[in-house]
N, C-alpha and C positions, 0 to 999 in steps of 0.2 A: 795423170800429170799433164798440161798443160804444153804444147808444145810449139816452138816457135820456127819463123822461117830460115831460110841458111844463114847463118854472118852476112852482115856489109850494110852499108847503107841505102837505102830506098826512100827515094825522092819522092813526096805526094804529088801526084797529078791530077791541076787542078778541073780539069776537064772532066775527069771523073771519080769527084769529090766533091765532099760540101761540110760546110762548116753554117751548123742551123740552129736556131734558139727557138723558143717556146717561151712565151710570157701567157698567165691571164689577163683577162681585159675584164672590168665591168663585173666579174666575179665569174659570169654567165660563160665567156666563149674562151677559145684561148686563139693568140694571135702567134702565126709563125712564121718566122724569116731566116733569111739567111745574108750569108758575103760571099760574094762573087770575087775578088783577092784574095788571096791568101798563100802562102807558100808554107813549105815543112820540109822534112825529113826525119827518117822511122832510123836511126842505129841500132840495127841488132847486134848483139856479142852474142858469146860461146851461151850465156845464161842471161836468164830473164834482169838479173842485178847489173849487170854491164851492159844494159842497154839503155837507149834513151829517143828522145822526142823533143825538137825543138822546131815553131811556129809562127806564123807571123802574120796577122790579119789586116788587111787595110780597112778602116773606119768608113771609108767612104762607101764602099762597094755594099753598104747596109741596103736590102729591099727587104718587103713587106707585101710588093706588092699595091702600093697605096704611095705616090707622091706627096703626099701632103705628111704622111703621117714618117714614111723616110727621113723627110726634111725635119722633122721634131725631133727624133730620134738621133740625128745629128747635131742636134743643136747640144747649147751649155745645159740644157735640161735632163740630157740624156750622156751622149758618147763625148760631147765639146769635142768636135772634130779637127776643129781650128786648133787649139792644144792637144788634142792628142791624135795624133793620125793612126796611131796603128795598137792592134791590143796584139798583147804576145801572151807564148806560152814556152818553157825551159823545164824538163823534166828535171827532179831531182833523185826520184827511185822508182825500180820498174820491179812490181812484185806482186807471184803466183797468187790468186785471191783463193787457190782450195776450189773452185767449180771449174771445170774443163775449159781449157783455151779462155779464160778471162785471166785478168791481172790488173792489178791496182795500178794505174796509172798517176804519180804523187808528182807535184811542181809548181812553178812560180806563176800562176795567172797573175797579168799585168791588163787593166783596164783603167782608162783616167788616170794614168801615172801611180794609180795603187798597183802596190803589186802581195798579193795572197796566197795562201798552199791555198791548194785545193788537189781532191782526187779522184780522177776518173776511172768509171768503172769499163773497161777496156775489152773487147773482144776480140780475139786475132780468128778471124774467117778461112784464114787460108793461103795459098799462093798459086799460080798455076803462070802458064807459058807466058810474054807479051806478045804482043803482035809483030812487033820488030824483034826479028831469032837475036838470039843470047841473051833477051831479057827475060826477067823475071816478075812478076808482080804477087803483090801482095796486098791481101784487105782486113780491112780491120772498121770497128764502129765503135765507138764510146760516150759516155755522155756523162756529164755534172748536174746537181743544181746548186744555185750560188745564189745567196741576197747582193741582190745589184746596192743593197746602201753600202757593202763591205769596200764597193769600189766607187765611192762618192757618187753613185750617182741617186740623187736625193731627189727626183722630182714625188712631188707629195700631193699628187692632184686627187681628189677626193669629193665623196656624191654628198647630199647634205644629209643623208644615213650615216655618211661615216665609212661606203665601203671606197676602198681603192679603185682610181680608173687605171689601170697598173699594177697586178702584184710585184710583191719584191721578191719572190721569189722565182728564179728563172731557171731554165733546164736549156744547159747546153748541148748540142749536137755533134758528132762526129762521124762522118763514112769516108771513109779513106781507104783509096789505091794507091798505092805510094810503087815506084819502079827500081830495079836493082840492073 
Protein backbone atom coordinates (compact mmCIF):
# COMPACT_ATOMS: atom_id res chain seq x y z
CA UNK A 1 0.00 0.00 0.00
CA UNK A 2 1.20 3.10 -1.05
CA UNK A 3 1.79 5.65 1.61
CA UNK A 4 1.70 9.29 1.87
CA UNK A 5 3.17 12.18 3.89
CA UNK A 6 1.47 13.72 7.16
CA UNK A 7 -1.84 15.98 6.35
CA UNK A 8 -1.34 19.70 5.32
CA UNK A 9 -0.14 21.56 2.73
CA UNK A 10 3.34 21.71 1.29
CA UNK A 11 4.41 24.42 -0.75
CA UNK A 12 6.85 23.48 -3.86
CA UNK A 13 10.15 25.08 -3.74
CA UNK A 14 11.10 26.25 -6.42
CA UNK A 15 14.84 26.28 -5.78
CA UNK A 16 14.82 22.87 -5.56
CA UNK A 17 12.45 21.77 -8.10
CA UNK A 18 11.94 21.55 -11.81
CA UNK A 19 9.43 21.55 -14.02
CA UNK A 20 11.18 19.82 -17.47
CA UNK A 21 9.87 18.59 -20.94
CA UNK A 22 11.31 16.40 -23.49
CA UNK A 23 10.59 16.92 -27.17
CA UNK A 24 12.18 14.83 -30.31
CA UNK A 25 13.90 16.99 -32.72
CA UNK A 26 14.71 15.75 -36.35
CA UNK A 27 13.50 12.13 -35.30
CA UNK A 28 17.33 11.56 -34.37
CA UNK A 29 17.97 13.41 -30.77
CA UNK A 30 15.65 14.51 -28.25
CA UNK A 31 15.65 18.18 -26.95
CA UNK A 32 15.34 19.02 -23.16
CA UNK A 33 14.23 21.94 -21.24
CA UNK A 34 12.77 23.34 -18.70
CA UNK A 35 10.92 26.68 -16.56
CA UNK A 36 12.65 28.43 -14.24
CA UNK A 37 8.82 30.08 -12.70
CA UNK A 38 6.68 28.10 -11.49
CA UNK A 39 4.86 27.97 -8.21
CA UNK A 40 2.45 24.78 -6.58
CA UNK A 41 1.26 23.34 -3.67
CA UNK A 42 1.01 19.41 -2.85
CA UNK A 43 -2.53 19.12 -0.36
CA UNK A 44 -2.35 16.12 1.51
CA UNK A 45 -5.52 14.85 3.32
CA UNK A 46 -6.13 11.86 5.65
CA UNK A 47 -6.25 9.63 2.11
CA UNK A 48 -4.79 9.72 -1.22
CA UNK A 49 -8.84 10.88 -2.64
CA UNK A 50 -8.63 14.12 -0.44
CA UNK A 51 -5.78 15.25 -1.70
CA UNK A 52 -4.66 17.56 -4.40
CA UNK A 53 -2.16 19.60 -6.53
CA UNK A 54 -2.41 22.84 -7.93
CA UNK A 55 0.38 24.74 -10.32
CA UNK A 56 1.32 27.54 -12.04
CA UNK A 57 4.14 27.88 -14.67
CA UNK A 58 5.24 31.20 -16.25
CA UNK A 59 5.80 30.83 -20.16
CA UNK A 60 8.43 32.96 -20.26
CA UNK A 61 10.95 31.45 -17.82
CA UNK A 62 11.08 28.55 -21.00
CA UNK A 63 15.09 27.54 -21.59
CA UNK A 64 16.49 25.08 -23.73
CA UNK A 65 19.54 26.24 -23.33
CA UNK A 66 19.74 27.84 -26.93
CA UNK A 67 18.45 31.62 -27.41
CA UNK A 68 17.28 31.42 -30.45
CA UNK A 69 15.46 28.39 -30.25
CA UNK A 70 13.72 29.82 -26.50
CA UNK A 71 12.77 32.72 -28.54
CA UNK A 72 10.70 30.20 -31.09
CA UNK A 73 9.31 28.46 -28.51
CA UNK A 74 7.72 31.57 -27.36
CA UNK A 75 6.61 32.73 -30.18
CA UNK A 76 2.57 32.09 -31.79
CA UNK A 77 4.39 28.94 -33.19
CA UNK A 78 4.81 27.37 -30.00
CA UNK A 79 3.66 28.64 -26.33
CA UNK A 80 2.28 32.47 -27.87
CA UNK A 81 3.46 33.89 -24.79
CA UNK A 82 2.01 37.37 -25.53
CA UNK A 83 -1.66 35.49 -25.11
CA UNK A 84 -0.84 33.16 -22.92
CA UNK A 85 1.62 33.84 -20.00
CA UNK A 86 1.24 31.00 -17.87
CA UNK A 87 0.19 27.11 -18.37
CA UNK A 88 -1.33 25.72 -15.28
CA UNK A 89 -2.30 22.62 -13.80
CA UNK A 90 -5.66 21.85 -10.93
CA UNK A 91 -5.74 18.32 -9.87
CA UNK A 92 -9.07 16.74 -10.07
CA UNK A 93 -8.45 13.11 -8.46
CA UNK A 94 -5.44 11.60 -6.56
CA UNK A 95 -5.41 7.88 -6.85
CA UNK A 96 -3.24 4.70 -5.54
CA UNK A 97 -2.00 3.31 -9.09
CA UNK A 98 -1.50 -0.46 -7.28
CA UNK A 99 2.61 -0.18 -7.51
CA UNK A 100 4.17 1.12 -4.26
CA UNK A 101 4.32 5.01 -3.45
CA UNK A 102 3.07 5.89 -7.08
CA UNK A 103 -0.50 7.26 -7.84
CA UNK A 104 -2.47 8.57 -10.63
CA UNK A 105 -2.07 11.94 -10.64
CA UNK A 106 -5.64 13.07 -12.95
CA UNK A 107 -6.30 17.24 -13.81
CA UNK A 108 -6.92 20.03 -15.74
CA UNK A 109 -3.64 20.84 -17.92
CA UNK A 110 -4.07 24.20 -19.27
CA UNK A 111 -1.62 25.21 -22.22
CA UNK A 112 -2.62 27.99 -24.98
CA UNK A 113 -5.86 28.72 -23.06
CA UNK A 114 -6.72 24.79 -24.01
CA UNK A 115 -7.25 23.33 -21.09
CA UNK A 116 -7.19 18.85 -21.09
CA UNK A 117 -7.28 15.85 -18.48
CA UNK A 118 -4.42 14.52 -18.41
CA UNK A 119 -2.58 12.00 -15.84
CA UNK A 120 0.39 11.75 -14.27
CA UNK A 121 2.20 9.04 -13.21
CA UNK A 122 3.21 10.32 -9.67
CA UNK A 123 5.96 9.10 -7.21
CA UNK A 124 5.87 10.35 -3.64
CA UNK A 125 9.91 9.80 -2.62
CA UNK A 126 9.46 10.53 0.79
CA UNK A 127 9.74 13.27 3.55
CA UNK A 128 12.37 13.92 5.96
CA UNK A 129 13.52 17.08 8.39
CA UNK A 130 13.94 20.93 6.45
CA UNK A 131 16.49 22.77 7.23
CA UNK A 132 14.64 25.33 9.01
CA UNK A 133 13.36 23.19 12.51
CA UNK A 134 9.54 22.51 12.35
CA UNK A 135 9.66 22.04 8.84
CA UNK A 136 8.94 19.21 6.91
CA UNK A 137 9.71 18.36 3.35
CA UNK A 138 8.65 16.16 0.96
CA UNK A 139 9.48 14.74 -2.77
CA UNK A 140 7.95 13.45 -5.15
CA UNK A 141 8.52 13.13 -9.40
CA UNK A 142 6.15 12.60 -12.06
CA UNK A 143 5.68 12.90 -15.55
CA UNK A 144 3.14 12.88 -18.74
CA UNK A 145 3.14 12.62 -22.23
CA UNK A 146 0.86 14.85 -23.99
CA UNK A 147 0.29 15.68 -28.03
CA UNK A 148 1.29 19.47 -27.95
CA UNK A 149 -1.65 19.69 -30.99
CA UNK A 150 -4.23 18.78 -28.10
CA UNK A 151 -3.10 22.30 -26.89
CA UNK A 152 -3.09 24.20 -30.29
CA UNK A 153 0.00 24.16 -30.63
CA UNK A 154 0.23 23.34 -34.25
CA UNK A 155 3.71 24.26 -35.56
CA UNK A 156 3.94 21.69 -38.68
CA UNK A 157 7.54 22.16 -39.76
CA UNK A 158 8.59 19.34 -41.61
CA UNK A 159 11.85 17.74 -43.78
CA UNK A 160 10.97 17.19 -47.43
CA UNK A 161 10.92 13.28 -46.29
CA UNK A 162 8.08 13.98 -44.57
CA UNK A 163 9.60 13.59 -41.02
CA UNK A 164 8.75 16.26 -38.21
CA UNK A 165 11.51 18.93 -37.16
CA UNK A 166 9.34 18.60 -33.83
CA UNK A 167 7.55 15.56 -32.50
CA UNK A 168 4.17 16.16 -31.16
CA UNK A 169 4.55 14.03 -28.76
CA UNK A 170 5.97 15.51 -25.56
CA UNK A 171 6.82 14.04 -22.08
CA UNK A 172 6.38 16.28 -19.27
CA UNK A 173 8.64 16.43 -16.25
CA UNK A 174 8.20 16.77 -12.50
CA UNK A 175 10.79 16.78 -9.33
CA UNK A 176 9.34 18.30 -6.62
CA UNK A 177 10.28 19.42 -2.88
CA UNK A 178 7.34 20.95 -1.95
CA UNK A 179 7.70 22.33 2.28
CA UNK A 180 5.11 21.92 5.14
Amino acid sequence: MSQLPAPGTYNVDPMHSQVGFVARHLVASKVRGNFTEFEGAVVIGDTPETSSVTATVQAASITTNNEQRDGHLKSPDFLDLENHPTLTFVSTSVTPSGKEDHFDLTGDLTIRGVTKQVTFDLEYLGTGPHMMEGMTVAGFEASVEIDRRDFNVNFDGALENGSLVVSNKITLTLEIEAAK
